[in-house]
C-alpha positions as CSV (number, residue, x, y, z in Angstrom):
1,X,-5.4,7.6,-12.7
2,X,-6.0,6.5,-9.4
3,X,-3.9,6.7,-6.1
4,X,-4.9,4.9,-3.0
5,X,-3.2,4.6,0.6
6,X,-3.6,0.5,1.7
7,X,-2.9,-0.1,5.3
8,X,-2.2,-3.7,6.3
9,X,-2.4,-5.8,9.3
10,X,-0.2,-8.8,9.3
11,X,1.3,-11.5,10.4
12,X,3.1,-10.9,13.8
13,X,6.8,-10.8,13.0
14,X,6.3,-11.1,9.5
15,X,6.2,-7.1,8.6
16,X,9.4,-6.7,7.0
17,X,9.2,-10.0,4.8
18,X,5.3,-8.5,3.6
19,X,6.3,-5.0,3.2
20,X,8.6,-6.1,0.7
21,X,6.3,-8.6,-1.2
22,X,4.1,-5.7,-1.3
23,X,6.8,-3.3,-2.7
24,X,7.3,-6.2,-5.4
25,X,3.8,-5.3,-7.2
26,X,3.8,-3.1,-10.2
27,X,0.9,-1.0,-8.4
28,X,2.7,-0.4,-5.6
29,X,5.2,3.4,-5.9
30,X,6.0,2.5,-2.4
31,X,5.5,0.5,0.5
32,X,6.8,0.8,4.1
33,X,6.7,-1.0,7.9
34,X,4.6,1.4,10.1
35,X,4.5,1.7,13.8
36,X,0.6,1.9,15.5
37,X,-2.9,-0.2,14.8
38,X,-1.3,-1.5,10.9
39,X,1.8,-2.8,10.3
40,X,2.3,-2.1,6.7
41,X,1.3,1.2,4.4
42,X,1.9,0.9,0.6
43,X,0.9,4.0,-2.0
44,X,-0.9,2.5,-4.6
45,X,-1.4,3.7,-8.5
46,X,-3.4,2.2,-11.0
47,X,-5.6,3.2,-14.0
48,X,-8.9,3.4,-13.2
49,X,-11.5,2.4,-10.4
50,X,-11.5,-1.8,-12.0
51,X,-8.0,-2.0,-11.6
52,X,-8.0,-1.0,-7.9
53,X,-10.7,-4.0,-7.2
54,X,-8.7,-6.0,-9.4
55,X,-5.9,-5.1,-7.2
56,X,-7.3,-5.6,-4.1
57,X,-9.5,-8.3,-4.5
58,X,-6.9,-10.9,-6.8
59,X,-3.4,-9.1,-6.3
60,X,-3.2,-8.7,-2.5
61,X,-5.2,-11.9,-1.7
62,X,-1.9,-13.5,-3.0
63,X,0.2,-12.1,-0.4
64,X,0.6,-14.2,2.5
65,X,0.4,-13.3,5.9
66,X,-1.8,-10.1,5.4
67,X,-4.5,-10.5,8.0
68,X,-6.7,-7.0,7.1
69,X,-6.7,-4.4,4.7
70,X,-8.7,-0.5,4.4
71,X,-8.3,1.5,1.4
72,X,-8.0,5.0,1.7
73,X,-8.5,6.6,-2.1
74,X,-6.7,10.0,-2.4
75,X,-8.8,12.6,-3.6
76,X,-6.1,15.5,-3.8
77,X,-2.6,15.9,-3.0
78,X,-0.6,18.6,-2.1
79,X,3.3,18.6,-1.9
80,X,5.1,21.7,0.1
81,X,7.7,23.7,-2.0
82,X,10.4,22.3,0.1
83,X,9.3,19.4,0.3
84,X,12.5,17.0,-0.1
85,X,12.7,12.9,-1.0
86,X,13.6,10.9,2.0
87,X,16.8,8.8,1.8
């Protein structure tokens, strides 16, 4: 299994209507507008190392208005023991 972090640049004005395009894809466990240099972060989960290119390279090609994209694989993660889900 592989995770990855994909920040997005888009459109101007066009975040909301991306982010949820993004959210749309199977690979995506969540996407979300950001504040700062990217507009857009989505968590990413797929198979194996092909299915991220696939990903990146056919899947988010499709999505219009996305201007620039950098992948950030996740090597570890670590939750805190109180961490809670967000509503």
């Amino acid at each position: 299994m592989v995770q990855a972090y994909v920040l997005f640049k888009v459109a101007s004005g066009l975040e909301r209507e991306v982010c949820k395009k993004i959210a749309d894809l199977d690979e995506v466990l969540v996407a979300g507008v950001i504040y700062g240099e990217y507009d857009v972060i989505a968590k990413i989960s797929v198979p194996d190392m092909d299915s991220l290119e696939e990903f990146l390279s056919v899947k988010m090609r499709k999505v219009p208005n996305v201007i620039l994209t950098s992948t950030m694989i996740i090597a570890r993660e670590f939750r805190g023991k109180n961490q809670r889900p967000r509503k």
